[in-house]
FITORKE-424387 format. One record per residue (C-alpha): residue in three letters; y, x, z. Coordinates in nm, 3 decimals. Example, Ala and Ser with C-alpha at 12.3 -4.5 7.8 and 13.67 -1.06 7.14 Angstrom:
! residues 2
ala/-0.450/1.230/0.780
ser/-0.106/1.367/0.714
END
This chain:
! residues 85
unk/0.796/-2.272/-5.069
unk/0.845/-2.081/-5.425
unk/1.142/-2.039/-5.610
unk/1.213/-2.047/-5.990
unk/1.087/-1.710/-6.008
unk/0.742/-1.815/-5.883
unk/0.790/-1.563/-5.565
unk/0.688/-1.663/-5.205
unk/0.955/-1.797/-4.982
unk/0.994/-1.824/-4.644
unk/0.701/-1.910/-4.446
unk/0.941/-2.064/-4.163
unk/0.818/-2.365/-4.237
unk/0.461/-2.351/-4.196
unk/0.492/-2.189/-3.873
unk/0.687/-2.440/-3.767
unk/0.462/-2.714/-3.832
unk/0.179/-2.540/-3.676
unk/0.400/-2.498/-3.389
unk/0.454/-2.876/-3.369
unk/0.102/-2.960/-3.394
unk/0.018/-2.699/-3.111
unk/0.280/-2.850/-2.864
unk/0.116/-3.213/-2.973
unk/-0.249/-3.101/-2.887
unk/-0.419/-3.188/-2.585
unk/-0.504/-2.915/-2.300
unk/-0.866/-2.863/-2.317
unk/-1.089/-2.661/-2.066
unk/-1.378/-2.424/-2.209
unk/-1.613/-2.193/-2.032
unk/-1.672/-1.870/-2.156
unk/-1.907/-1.667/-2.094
unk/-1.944/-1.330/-2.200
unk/-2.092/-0.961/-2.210
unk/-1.821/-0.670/-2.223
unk/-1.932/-0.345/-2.293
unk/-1.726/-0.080/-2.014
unk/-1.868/0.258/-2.130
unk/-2.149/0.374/-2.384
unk/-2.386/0.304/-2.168
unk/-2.224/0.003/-1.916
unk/-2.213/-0.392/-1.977
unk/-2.069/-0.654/-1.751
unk/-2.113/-1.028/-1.756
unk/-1.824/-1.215/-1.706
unk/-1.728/-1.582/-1.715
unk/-1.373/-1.738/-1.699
unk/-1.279/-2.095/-1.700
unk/-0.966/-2.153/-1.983
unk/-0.733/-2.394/-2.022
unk/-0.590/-2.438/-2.400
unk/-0.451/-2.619/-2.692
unk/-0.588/-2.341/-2.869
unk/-0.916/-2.186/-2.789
unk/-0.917/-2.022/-3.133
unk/-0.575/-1.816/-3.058
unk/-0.698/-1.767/-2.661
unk/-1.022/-1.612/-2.770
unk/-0.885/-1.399/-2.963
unk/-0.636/-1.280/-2.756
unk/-0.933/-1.212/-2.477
unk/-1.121/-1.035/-2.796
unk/-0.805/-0.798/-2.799
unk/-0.808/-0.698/-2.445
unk/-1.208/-0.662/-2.419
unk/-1.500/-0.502/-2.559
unk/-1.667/-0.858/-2.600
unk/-2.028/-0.749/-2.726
unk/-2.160/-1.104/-2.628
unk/-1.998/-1.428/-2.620
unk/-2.095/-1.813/-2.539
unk/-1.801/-2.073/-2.504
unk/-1.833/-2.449/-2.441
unk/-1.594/-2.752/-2.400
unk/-1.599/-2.892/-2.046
unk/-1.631/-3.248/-2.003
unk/-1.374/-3.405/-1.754
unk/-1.473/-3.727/-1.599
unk/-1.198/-3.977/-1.546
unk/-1.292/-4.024/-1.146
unk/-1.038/-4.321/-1.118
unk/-1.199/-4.509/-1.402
unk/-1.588/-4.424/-1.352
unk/-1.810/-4.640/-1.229
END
């Protein structure tokens, strides 16, 4: 939103559609697998199973708390057991 001056408004409203669309989404489950780096000289593997409407915000989030070096994420596939056949 702009007004007559041509200078930015308030981004409240973009945030709040983003918002909505986030509490819309569907919960999705990824595995990630990854290599953090402890020390100069020390990795560890590492996998985690997330749950997420976002897995762009929840990997980064994981990025901020880790020394990812390495990473490999995938979508799980859930089978509907009442429906297969």
């Amino acid at each position: 939103m702009e007004d007559n001056n041509n200078n930015p408004g308030n981004n409240n409203e973009h945030i709040n559609i983003d918002k909505h669309n986030n509490d819309m989404a569907e919960i999705k489950k990824y595995r990630l697998r990854y290599t953090e780096l402890i020390d100069e000289e020390t990795e560890r593997d590492g996998e985690m199973i997330i749950e997420t409407k976002n897995i762009r915000h929840t990997l980064e989030r994981v990025m901020t708390s880790k020394h990812i070096i390495k990473m490999d994420c995938k979508q799980l596939k859930l089978l509907d057991i009442k429906n297969h056949k």
